[in-house]
C-alpha positions as CSV (number, residue, x, y, z in Angstrom):
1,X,37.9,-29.1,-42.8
2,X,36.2,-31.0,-45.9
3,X,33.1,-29.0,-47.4
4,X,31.3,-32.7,-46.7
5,X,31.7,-31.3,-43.3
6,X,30.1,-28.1,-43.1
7,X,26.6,-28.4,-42.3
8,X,24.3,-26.3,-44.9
9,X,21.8,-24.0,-42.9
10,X,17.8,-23.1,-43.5
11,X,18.3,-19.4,-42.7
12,X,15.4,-17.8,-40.5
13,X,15.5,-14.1,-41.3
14,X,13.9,-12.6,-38.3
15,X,11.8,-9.6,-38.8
16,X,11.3,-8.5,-35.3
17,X,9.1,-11.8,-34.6
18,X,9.1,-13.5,-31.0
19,X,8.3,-16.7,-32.4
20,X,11.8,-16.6,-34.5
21,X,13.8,-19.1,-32.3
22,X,11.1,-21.0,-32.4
23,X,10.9,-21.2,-35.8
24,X,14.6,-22.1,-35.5
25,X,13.7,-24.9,-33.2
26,X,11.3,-26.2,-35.7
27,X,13.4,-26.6,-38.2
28,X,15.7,-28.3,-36.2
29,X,13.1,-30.9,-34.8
30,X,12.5,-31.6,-38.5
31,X,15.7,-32.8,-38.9
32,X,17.7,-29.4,-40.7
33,X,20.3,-27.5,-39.2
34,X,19.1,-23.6,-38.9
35,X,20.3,-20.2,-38.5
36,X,18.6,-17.0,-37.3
37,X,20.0,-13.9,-39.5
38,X,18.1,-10.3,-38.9
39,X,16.2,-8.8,-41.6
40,X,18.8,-6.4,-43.1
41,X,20.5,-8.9,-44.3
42,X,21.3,-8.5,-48.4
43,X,21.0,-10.5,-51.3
44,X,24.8,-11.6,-51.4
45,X,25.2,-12.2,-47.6
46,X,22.7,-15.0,-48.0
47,X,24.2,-16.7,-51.4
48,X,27.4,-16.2,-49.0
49,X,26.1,-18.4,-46.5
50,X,24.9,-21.1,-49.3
51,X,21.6,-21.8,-47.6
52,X,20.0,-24.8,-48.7
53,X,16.2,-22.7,-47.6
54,X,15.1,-19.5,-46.2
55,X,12.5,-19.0,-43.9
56,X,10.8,-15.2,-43.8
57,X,9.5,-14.9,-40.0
58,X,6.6,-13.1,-38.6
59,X,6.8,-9.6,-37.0
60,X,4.9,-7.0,-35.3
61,X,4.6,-4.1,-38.3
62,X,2.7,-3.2,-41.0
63,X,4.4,-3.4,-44.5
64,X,3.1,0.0,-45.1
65,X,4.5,1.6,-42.2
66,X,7.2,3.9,-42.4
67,X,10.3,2.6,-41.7
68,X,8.7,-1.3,-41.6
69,X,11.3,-4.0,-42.2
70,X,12.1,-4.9,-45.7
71,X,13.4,-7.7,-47.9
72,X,15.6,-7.5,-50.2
73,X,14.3,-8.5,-53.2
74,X,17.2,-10.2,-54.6
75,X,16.6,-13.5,-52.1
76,X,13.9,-14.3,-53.9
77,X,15.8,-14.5,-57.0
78,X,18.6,-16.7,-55.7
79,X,17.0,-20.1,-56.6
80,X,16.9,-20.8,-52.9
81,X,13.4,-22.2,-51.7
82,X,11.9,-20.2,-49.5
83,X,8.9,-20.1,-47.1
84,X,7.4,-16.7,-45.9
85,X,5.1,-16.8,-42.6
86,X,2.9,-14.0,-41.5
87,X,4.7,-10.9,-42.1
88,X,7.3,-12.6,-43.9
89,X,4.8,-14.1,-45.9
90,X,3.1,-10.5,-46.6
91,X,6.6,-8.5,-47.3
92,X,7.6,-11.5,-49.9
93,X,3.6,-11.3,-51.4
94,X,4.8,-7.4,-52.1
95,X,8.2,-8.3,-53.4
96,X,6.8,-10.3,-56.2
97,X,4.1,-8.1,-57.2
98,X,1.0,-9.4,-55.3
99,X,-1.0,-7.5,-53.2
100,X,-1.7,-6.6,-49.4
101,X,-4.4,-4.8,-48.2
102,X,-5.5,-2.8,-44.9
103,X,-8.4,-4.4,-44.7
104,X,-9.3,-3.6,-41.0
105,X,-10.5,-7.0,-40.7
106,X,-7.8,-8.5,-37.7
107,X,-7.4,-12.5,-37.0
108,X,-5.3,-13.2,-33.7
109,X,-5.4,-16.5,-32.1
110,X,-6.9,-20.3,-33.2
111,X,-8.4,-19.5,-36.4
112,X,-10.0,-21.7,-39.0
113,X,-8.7,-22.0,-42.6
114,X,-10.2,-23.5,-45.5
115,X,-7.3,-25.6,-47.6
116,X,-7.8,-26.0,-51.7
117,X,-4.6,-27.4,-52.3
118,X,-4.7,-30.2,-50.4
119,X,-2.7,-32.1,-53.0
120,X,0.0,-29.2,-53.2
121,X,3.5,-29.3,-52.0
122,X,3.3,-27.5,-49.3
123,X,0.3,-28.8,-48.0
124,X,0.0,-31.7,-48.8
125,X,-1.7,-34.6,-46.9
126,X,-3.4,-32.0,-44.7
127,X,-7.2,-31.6,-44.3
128,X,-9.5,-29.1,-46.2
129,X,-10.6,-27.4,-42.9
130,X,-8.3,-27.1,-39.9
131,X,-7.2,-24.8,-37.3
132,X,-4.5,-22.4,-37.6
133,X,-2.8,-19.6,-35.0
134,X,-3.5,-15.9,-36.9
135,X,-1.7,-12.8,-35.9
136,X,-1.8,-10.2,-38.3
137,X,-4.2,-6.6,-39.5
138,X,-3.0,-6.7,-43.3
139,X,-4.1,-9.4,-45.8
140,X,-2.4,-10.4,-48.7
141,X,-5.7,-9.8,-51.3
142,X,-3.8,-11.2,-54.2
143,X,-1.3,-13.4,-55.1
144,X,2.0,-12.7,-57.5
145,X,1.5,-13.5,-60.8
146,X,1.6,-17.4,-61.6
147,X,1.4,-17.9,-58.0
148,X,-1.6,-20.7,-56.9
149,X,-3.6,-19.8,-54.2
150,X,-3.4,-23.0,-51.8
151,X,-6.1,-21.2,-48.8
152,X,-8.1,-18.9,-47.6
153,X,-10.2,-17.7,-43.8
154,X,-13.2,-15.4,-43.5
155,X,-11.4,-12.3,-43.5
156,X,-8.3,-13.7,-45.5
157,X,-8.8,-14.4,-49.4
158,X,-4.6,-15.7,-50.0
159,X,-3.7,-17.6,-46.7
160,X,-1.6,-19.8,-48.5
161,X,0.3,-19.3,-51.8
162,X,3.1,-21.1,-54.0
163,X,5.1,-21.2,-57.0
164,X,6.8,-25.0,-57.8
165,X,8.5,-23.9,-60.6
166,X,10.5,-20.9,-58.6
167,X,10.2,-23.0,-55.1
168,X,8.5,-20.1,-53.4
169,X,5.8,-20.6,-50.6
170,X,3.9,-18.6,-48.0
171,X,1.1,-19.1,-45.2
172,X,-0.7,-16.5,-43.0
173,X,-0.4,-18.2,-40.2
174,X,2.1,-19.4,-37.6
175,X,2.9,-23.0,-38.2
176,X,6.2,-23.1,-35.7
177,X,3.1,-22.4,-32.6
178,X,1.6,-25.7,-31.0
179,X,-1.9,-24.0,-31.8
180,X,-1.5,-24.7,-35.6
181,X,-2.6,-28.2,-35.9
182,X,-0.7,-29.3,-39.0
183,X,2.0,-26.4,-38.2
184,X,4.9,-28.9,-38.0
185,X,3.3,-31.0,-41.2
186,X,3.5,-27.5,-42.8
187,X,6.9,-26.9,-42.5
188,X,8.2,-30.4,-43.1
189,X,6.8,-30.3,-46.6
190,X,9.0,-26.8,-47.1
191,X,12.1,-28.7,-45.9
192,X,11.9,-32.0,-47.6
193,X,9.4,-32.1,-50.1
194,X,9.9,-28.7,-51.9
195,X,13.6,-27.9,-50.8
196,X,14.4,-31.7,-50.9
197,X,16.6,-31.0,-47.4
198,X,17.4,-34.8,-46.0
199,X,16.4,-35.1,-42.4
200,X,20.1,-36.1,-41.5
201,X,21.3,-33.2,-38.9
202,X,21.5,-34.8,-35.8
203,X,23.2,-35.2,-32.6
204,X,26.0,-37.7,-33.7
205,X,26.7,-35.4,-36.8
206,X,26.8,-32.3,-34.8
207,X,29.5,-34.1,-32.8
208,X,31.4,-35.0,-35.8
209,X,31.5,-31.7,-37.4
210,X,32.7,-29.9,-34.3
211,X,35.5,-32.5,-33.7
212,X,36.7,-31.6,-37.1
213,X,36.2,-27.4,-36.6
214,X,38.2,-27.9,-33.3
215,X,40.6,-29.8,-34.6
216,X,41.3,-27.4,-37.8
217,X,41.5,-24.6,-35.5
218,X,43.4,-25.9,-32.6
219,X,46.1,-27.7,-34.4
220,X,48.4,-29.2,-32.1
221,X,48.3,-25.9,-29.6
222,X,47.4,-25.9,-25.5
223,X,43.6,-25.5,-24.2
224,X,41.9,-24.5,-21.6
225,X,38.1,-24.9,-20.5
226,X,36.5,-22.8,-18.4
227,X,34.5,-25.7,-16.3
228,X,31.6,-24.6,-14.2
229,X,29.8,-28.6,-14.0
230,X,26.7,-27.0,-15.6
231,X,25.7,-28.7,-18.4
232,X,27.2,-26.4,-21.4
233,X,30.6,-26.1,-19.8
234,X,30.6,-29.9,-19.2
235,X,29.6,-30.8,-22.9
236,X,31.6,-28.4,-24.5
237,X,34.4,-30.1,-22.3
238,X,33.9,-33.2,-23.4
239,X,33.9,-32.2,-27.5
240,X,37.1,-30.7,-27.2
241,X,38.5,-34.0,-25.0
242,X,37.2,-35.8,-28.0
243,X,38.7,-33.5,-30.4
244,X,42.3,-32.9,-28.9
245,X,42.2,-35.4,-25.6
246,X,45.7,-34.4,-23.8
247,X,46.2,-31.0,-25.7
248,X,43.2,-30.1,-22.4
249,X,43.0,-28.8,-19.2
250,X,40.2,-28.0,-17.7
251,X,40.0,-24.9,-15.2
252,X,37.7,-25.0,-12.4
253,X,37.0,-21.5,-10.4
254,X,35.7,-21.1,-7.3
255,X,34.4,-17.7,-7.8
256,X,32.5,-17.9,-4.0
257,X,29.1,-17.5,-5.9
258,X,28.3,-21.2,-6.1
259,X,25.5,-23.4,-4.3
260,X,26.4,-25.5,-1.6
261,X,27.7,-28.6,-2.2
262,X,28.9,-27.6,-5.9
263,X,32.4,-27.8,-5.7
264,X,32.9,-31.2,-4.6
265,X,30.5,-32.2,-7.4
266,X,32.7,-31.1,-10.6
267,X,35.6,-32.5,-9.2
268,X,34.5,-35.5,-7.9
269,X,31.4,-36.7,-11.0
270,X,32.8,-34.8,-13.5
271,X,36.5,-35.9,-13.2
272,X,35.1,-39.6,-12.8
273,X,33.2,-39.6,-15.3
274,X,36.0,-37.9,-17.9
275,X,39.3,-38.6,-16.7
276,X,40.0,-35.0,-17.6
277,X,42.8,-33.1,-16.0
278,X,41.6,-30.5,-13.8
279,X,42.7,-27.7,-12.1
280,X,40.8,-26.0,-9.3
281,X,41.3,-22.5,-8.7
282,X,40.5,-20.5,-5.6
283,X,39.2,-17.0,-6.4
284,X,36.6,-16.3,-3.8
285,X,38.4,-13.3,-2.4
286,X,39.0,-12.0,-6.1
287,X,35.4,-11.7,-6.6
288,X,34.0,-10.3,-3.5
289,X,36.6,-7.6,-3.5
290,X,35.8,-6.9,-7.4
291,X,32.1,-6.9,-6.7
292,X,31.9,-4.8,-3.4
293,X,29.5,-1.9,-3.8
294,X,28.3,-3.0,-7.1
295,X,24.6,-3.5,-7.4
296,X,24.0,-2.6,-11.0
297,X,23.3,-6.1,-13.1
298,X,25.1,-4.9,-15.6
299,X,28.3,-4.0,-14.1
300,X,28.0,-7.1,-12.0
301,X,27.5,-10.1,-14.9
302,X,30.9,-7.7,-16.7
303,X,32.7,-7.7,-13.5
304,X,32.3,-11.2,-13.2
305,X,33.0,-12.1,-16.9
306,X,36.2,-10.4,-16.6
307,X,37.3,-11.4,-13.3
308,X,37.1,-15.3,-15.0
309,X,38.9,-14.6,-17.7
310,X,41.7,-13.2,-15.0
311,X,41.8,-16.0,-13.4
312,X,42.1,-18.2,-16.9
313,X,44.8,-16.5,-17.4
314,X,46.8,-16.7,-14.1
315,X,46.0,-20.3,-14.5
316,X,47.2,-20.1,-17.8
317,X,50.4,-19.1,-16.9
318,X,50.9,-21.4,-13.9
319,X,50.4,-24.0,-16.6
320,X,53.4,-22.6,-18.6
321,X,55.4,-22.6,-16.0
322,X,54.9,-26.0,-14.8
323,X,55.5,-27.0,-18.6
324,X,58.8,-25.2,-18.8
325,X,60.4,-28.1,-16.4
326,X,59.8,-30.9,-18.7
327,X,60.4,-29.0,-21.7
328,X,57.3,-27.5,-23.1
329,X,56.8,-23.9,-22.2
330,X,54.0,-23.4,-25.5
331,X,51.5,-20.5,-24.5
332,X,47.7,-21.5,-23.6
333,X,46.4,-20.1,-27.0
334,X,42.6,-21.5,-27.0
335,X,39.9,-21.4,-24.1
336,X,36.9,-23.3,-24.5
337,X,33.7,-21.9,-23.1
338,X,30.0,-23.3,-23.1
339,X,28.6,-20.3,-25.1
340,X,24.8,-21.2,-26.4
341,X,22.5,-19.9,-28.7
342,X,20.0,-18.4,-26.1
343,X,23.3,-16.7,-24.9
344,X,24.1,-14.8,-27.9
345,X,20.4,-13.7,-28.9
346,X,20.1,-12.2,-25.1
347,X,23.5,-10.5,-25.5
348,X,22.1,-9.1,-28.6
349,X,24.8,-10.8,-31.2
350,X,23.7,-12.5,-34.5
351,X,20.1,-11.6,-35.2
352,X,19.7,-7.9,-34.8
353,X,17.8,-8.0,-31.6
354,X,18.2,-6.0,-28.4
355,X,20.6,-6.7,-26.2
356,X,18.8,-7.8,-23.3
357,X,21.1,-8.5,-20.8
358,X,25.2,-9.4,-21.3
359,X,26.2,-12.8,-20.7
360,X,29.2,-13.6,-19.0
361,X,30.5,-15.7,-21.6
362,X,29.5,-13.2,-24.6
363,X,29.3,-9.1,-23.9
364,X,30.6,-9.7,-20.3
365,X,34.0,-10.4,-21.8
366,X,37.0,-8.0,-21.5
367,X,38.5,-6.4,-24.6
368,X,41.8,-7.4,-24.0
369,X,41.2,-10.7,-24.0
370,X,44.3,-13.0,-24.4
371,X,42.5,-16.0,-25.4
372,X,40.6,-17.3,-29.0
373,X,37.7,-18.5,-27.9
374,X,36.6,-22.2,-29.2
375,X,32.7,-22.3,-28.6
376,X,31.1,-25.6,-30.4
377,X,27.8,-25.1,-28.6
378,X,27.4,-21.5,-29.7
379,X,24.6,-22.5,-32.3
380,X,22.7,-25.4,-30.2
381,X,19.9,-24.7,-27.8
382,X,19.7,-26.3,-24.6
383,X,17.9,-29.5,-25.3
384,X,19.9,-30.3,-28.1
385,X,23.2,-29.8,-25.9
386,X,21.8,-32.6,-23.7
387,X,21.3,-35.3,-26.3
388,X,25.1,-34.3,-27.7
389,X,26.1,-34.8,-23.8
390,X,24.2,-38.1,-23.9
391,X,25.8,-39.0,-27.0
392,X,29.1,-38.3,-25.8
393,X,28.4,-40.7,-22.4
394,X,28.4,-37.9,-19.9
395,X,26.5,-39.1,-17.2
396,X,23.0,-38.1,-16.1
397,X,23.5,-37.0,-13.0
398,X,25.5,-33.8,-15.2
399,X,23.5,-33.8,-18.5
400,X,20.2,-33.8,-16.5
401,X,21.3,-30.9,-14.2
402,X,19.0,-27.9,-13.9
403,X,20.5,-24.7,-15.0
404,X,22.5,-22.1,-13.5
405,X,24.3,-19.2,-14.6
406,X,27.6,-18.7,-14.8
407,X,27.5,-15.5,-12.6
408,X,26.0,-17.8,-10.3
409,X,24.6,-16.3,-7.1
410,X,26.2,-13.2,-7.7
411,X,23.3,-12.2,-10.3
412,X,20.9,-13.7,-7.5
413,X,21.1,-11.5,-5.0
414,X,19.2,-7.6,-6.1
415,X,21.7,-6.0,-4.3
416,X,25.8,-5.6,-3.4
417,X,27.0,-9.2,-3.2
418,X,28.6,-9.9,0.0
419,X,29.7,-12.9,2.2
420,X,26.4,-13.4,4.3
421,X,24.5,-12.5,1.9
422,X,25.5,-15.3,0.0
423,X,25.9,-17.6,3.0
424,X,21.5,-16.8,3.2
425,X,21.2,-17.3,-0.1
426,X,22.7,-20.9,-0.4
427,X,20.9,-21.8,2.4
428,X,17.6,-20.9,1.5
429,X,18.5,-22.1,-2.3
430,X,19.4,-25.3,-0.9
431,X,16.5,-26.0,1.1
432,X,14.4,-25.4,-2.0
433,X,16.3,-27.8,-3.8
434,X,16.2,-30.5,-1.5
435,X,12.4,-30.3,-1.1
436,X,11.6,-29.7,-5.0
437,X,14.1,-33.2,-5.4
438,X,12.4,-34.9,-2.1
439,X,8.7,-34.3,-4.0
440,X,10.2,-35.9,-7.4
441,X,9.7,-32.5,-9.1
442,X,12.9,-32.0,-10.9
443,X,12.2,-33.5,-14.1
444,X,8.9,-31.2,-14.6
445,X,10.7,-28.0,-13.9
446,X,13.3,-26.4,-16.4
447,X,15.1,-24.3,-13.3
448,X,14.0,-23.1,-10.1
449,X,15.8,-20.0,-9.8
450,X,16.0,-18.9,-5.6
451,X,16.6,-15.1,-5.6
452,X,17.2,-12.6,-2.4
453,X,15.8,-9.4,-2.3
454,X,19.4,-8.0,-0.5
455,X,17.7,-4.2,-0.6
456,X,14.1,-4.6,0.6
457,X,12.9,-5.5,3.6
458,X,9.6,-6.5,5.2
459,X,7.8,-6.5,8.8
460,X,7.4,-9.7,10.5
461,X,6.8,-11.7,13.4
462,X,8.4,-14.6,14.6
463,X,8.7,-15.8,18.1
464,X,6.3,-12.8,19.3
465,X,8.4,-10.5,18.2
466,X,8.6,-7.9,15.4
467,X,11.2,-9.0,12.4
468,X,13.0,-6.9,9.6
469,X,13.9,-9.3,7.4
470,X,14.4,-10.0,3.8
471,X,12.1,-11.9,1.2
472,X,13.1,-14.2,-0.9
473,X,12.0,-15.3,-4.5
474,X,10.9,-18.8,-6.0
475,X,11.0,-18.5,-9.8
476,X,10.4,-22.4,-10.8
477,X,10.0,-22.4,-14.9
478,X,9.2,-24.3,-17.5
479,X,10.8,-24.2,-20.8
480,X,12.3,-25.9,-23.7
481,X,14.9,-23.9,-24.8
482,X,15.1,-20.9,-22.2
483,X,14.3,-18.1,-25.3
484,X,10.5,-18.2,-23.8
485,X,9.2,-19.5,-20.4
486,X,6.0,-20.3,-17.8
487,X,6.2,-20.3,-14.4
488,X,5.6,-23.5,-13.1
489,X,1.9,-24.5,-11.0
490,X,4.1,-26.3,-8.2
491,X,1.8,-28.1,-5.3
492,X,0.6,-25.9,-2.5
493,X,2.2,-28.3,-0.2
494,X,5.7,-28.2,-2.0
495,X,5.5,-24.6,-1.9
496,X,4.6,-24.6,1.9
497,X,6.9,-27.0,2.8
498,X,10.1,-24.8,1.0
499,X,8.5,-21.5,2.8
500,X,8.6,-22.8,6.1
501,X,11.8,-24.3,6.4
502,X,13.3,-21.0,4.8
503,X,11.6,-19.1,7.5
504,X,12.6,-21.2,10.0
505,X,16.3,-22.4,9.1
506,X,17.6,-19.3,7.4
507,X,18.1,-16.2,9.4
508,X,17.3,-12.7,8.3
509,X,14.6,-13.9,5.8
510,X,10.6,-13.8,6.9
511,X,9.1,-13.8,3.6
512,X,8.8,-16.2,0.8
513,X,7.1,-15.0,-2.5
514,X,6.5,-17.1,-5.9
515,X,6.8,-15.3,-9.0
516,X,4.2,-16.1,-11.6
517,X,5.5,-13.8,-14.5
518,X,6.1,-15.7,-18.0
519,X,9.0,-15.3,-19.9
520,X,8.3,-12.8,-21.5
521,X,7.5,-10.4,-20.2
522,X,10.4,-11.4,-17.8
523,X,13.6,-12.8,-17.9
524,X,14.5,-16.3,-16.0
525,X,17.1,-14.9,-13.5
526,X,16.1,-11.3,-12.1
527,X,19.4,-9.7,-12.7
């Protein structure tokens, strides 16, 4: 693959911060292509990468504390432009010989900030007073030598700083948040105007530079996709068809955990729509029997993610076989899988964070995997895999497509996964469905996850008599990218509407509950 090729990223070093994707996302919408890297990242890591800017996130410590994140130094002297926010702004103020104090003096929320270089680089075009998002203790009281202070709040002397002649920048506030009125206007004059970054990354060129990766690293070898017809499975389908066209086969499993209706939609609209070759594999059996007993998340979402790549390879195989009579018994080296970015931050890969909960497609896997993976939506975000699959002419009916996991209903049900436990759940789930499409709803909510409480039951009454049967969970959400989340303010009447059909059509269930928890503090899916 050319170096014209390779995309340059802005690097985000994340310093514990929960607005880091965001900041990620921001630079995106802007035009650049971005990274997310984790704090302890050195020096000669970063010249590795050849970043064409670095942002310095937020985060929740002190740069006095013991053991606070630090920077190392050495970025700054890389002749890299590079923008510090919040903390980053703070631990790059210290780096360079300014000052921060522990003043005692807090700012958290809309905050207004008085702007003096209103001419400057980094802010320029923007207003002398406007309102900013604060959250920070610790001020920076003085800038780094030959540094020009560009504003200042009540309780915060150097809001904003910068050098032109060493391309170094910092504000105090959060301009990735909404609530920062010039926030985007902000960040926009650190990616074109001081780093001179082109606003040229774009759907059509992320299409182009993953043709090329896939091509380099498939050659002429046999590849498989693991085909769910959610979006990312579907998309990262159709880059590889563009990439390799015949050199593709595309593996459908029925794993048993699906919603109604679901199988008969990837092969019917997605085979239309492709002309891929597809091979559907039945695996319900597999599953249950690997999943009986289980009610751990954990287990279950590794269970899963290794009983898939199982059946990848039996199918694997079958396709070597059927090769061998016409004279081309080459090994399936390559599967293709819809990995995104949310799935590796959650699986705690990349940026240094937690590991919140193991995707299938990422620490679900088995260690003696046979396969090399091929993942060209492992860096994209949700959105932005939609305008690639739009780009590419997938059709809207699969593009627009709500969510839904991998694990499917498997990670639905809190509780052993069994055969009428599922048969409950896709009823109620499709019910909810029907009625959140009937109202014309589906384009306001990002997912509408329908969960059974397998292990808890409740007292009712129905048909004057006493019930003991299970509740089950709406979680509609909102959301851009699925890092962060709100639940969504359905209609009362949608909501009854879904509750009383569930009550009466699905038996074993007499309670419906909504769950109004954000994301965080909670995950989308329960398990």
């Amino acid at each position: 693959m050319s170096e014209e090729t390779v995309q340059k990223p802005v690097l985000v070093v994340d310093f514990g911060a929960q607005y880091a994707q965001l900041i990620a996302r921001r630079v995106r919408e802007a035009g650049v292509y971005s990274e997310i890297v984790p704090h302890t990242i050195t020096a000669a890591e970063v010249a590795a990468k050849s970043p064409v800017g670095i942002v310095l996130s937020g985060g929740p410590s002190s740069v006095y504390e013991e053991g606070a994140p630090a920077l190392d130094g050495g970025i700054l002297d890389l002749d890299v432009p590079v923008l510090g926010i919040c903390y980053g702004f703070q631990a790059m103020a210290v780096a360079l010989g300014g000052e921060v104090a522990q003043t005692g003096d807090r700012e958290y929320g809309a905050t207004d900030v008085t702007i003096t270089g209103t001419e400057s680089t980094l802010l320029d075009g923007q207003p002398g007073s406007q309102t900013t998002w604060m959250s920070h203790g610790d001020s920076v009281s003085k800038a780094p030598e030959g540094f020009e202070v560009l504003a200042s709040s009540a309780s915060t002397p150097v809001a904003a700083f910068a050098s032109d002649a060493r391309r170094l920048y910092g504000v105090q506030w959060h301009p990735e948040v909404k609530h920062s009125t010039y926030g985007q206007a902000v960040l926009e004059n650190f990616l074109h105007r001081a780093a001179g970054i082109p606003a040229d990354w774009n759907s059509g060129n992320v299409i182009a530079e993953q043709v090329a990766r896939i091509q380099e690293q498939v050659g002429s070898s046999r590849v498989i996709c693991g085909l769910s017809g959610g979006v990312d499975s579907a998309v990262a389908a159709a880059i590889v068809q563009k990439a390799v066209g015949e050199q593709l086969t595309c593996i459908f499993v029925d794993h048993g955990l699906l919603r109604a209706d679901e199988r008969e939609q990837v092969e019917n609209d997605y085979v239309a729509a492709t002309n891929v070759r597809l091979v559907t594999i039945d695996a319900r059996d597999q599953f249950l029997d690997a999943l009986a007993g289980v009610t751990d998340p954990e287990q279950k979402r590794k269970i899963i993610g290794r009983e898939f790549i199982r059946s990848f390879e039996e199918a694997a195989t079958a396709l070597v076989l059927e090769s061998d009579a016409s004279g081309n018994g080459e090994p399936v080296k390559f599967l293709v899988q819809g990995t995104l970015y949310p799935d590796v931050v959650e699986s705690g890969g990349g940026t240094g964070t937690a590991n919140i909960k193991s995707h299938h497609n990422v620490g679900g896997l088995p260690e003696d995997l046979q396969f090399e993976l091929v993942e060209p939506l492992r860096t994209l975000f949700k959105d932005e895999v939609r305008a690639i699959g739009r780009e590419l002419g997938l059709p809207e009916v699969i593009v627009g497509r709500q969510p839904f996991p991998g694990p499917g209903l498997g990670i639905r049900i809190v509780g052993e996964v069994t055969h009428d436990r599922l048969e409950l759940l896709r009823k109620a789930d499709k019910i909810a469905r029907t009625e959140l499409t009937a109202a014309g709803l589906d384009g306001e909510i990002w997912q509408c996850p329908v969960v059974l409480l397998a292990d808890v039951r409740s007292v009712g009454v129905q048909g004057d008599g006493r019930t003991y049967g299970h509740p089950i969970v709406l979680r509609p959400v909102s959301s851009e990218d699925a890092m962060t989340a709100d639940w969504t303010r359905l209609p009362y009447d949608v909501l009854a509407r879904i509750s009383n059909r569930i009550t009466n059509e699905v038996a074993g269930v007499n309670r419906v509950v909504l769950d109004v928890t954000s994301k965080p503090p909670g995950t989308i899916e329960w398990e």
